[in-house]
C-alpha positions in Angstrom: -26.1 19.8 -4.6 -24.8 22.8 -5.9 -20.6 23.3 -5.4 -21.1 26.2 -2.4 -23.1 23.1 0.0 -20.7 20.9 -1.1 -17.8 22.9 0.3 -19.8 23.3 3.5 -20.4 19.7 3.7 -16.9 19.3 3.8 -15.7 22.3 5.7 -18.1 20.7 8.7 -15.4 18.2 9.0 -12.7 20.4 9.4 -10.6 19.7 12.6 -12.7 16.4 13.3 -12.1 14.0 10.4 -9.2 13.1 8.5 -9.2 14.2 4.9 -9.2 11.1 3.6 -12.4 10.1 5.3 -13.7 13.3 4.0 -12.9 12.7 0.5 -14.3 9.4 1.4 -17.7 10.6 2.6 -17.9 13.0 -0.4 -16.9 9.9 -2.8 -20.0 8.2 -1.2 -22.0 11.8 -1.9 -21.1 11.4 -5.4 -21.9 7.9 -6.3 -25.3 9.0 -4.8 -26.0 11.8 -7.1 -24.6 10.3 -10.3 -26.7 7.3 -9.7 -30.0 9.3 -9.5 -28.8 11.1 -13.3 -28.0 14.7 -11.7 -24.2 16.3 -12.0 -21.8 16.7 -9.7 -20.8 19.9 -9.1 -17.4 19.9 -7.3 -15.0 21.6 -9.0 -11.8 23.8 -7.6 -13.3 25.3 -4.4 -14.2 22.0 -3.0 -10.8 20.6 -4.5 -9.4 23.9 -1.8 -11.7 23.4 0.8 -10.7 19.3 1.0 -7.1 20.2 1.2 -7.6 22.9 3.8 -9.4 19.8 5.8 -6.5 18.0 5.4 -4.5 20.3 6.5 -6.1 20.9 9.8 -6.9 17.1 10.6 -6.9 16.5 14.2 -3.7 14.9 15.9 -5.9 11.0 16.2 -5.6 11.1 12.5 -2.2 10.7 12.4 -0.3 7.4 13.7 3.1 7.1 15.2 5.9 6.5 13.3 6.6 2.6 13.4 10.3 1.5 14.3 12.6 0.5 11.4 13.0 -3.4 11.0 16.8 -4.3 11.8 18.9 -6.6 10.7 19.3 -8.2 14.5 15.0 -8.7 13.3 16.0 -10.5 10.4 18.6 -12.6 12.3 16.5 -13.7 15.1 13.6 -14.7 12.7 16.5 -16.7 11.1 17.5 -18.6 14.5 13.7 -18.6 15.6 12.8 -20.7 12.8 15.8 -22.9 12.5 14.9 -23.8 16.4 11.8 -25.6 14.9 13.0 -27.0 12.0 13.6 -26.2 8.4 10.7 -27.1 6.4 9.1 -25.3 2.9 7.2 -22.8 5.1 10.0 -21.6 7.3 12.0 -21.3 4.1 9.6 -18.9 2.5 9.2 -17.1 5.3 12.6 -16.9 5.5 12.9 -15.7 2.1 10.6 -13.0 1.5 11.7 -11.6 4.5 15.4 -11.7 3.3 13.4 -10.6 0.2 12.3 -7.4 1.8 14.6 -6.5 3.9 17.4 -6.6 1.4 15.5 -5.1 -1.2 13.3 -2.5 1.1 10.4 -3.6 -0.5 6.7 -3.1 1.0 4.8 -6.7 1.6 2.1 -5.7 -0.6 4.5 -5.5 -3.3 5.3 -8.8 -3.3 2.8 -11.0 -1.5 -1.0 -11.3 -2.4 -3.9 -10.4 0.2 -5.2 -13.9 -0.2 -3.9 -17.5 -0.4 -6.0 -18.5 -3.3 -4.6 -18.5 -6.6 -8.1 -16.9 -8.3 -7.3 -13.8 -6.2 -3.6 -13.4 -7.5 -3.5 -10.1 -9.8 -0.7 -10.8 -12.3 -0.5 -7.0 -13.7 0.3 -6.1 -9.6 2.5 -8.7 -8.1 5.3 -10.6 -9.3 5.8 -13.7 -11.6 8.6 -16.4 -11.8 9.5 -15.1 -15.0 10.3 -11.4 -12.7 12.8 -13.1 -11.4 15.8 -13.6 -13.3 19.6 -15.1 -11.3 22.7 -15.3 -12.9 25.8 -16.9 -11.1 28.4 -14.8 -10.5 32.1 -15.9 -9.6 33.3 -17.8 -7.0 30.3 -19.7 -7.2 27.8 -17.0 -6.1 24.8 -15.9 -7.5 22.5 -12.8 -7.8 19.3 -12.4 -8.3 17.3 -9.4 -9.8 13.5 -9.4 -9.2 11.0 -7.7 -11.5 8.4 -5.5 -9.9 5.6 -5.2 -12.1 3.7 -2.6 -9.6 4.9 -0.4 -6.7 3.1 1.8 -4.5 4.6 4.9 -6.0 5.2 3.5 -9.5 1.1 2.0 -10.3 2.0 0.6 -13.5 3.9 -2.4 -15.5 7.2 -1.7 -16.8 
């Protein structure tokens, strides 16, 4: 499809979809016509027409803002879990939450999608050998942990 019915493609979304579910749709488009061997043809007007979509999304595309967590949380999930007992599961919870909160970290930063060990991405998430702590005085220690991928910085280092 030439660039001009791509941009109406997408313009037909306008007000009605989210951009993203545009881009998405278009994305789909694409795979289609590089499959069969033919071009694709968007270029900057469709790049302008997407972002005037986005612009005008309608208000269902957009989700409340979700409260802060607060420390009062953090403290209840403490004396929550020491109700039932302290076991290794409680205390990881209770660590990567302290984890989090402390160092406003996202959950996809540090915890995998999946429990299996196969599905662990090494270049994305964290390693014990991230984590480096060093005592400090009066018999304290601090800890420093390595993220090897953040949402805003995408690569290792």
């Amino acid at each position: 499809p030439s660039e001009t019915t791509l941009c109406n493609y997408a313009a037909s979304f306008m007000g009605r979809e989210a951009g993203g579910t545009v881009r998405a749709k278009l994305a789909a488009v694409k795979n289609l016509v590089t499959t069969k061997g033919n071009g694709w043809r968007g270029g900057f007007r469709l790049r302008e027409v997407l972002n005037g979509v986005e612009r005008e999304a309608p208000p269902s595309s957009f989700r409340q803002e979700r409260d802060p967590v607060k420390q009062e949380w953090l403290n209840l999930l403490h004396d929550e879990l020491a109700k039932v007992g302290r076991n290794e599961f409680n205390s990881c919870v209770v660590a990567c939450a302290d984890t989090l909160f402390y160092g406003q970290l996202r959950l996809g930063e540090v915890l995998p999608t999946s429990p299996l060990t196969s599905k662990y991405i090494n270049s994305k998430l964290p390693l014990l050998s991230d984590l480096s702590i060093t005592a400090t005085p009066n018999d304290k220690s601090s800890a420093k942990l390595r993220l090897p991928c953040t949402k805003t910085q995408q690569s290792r280092g």
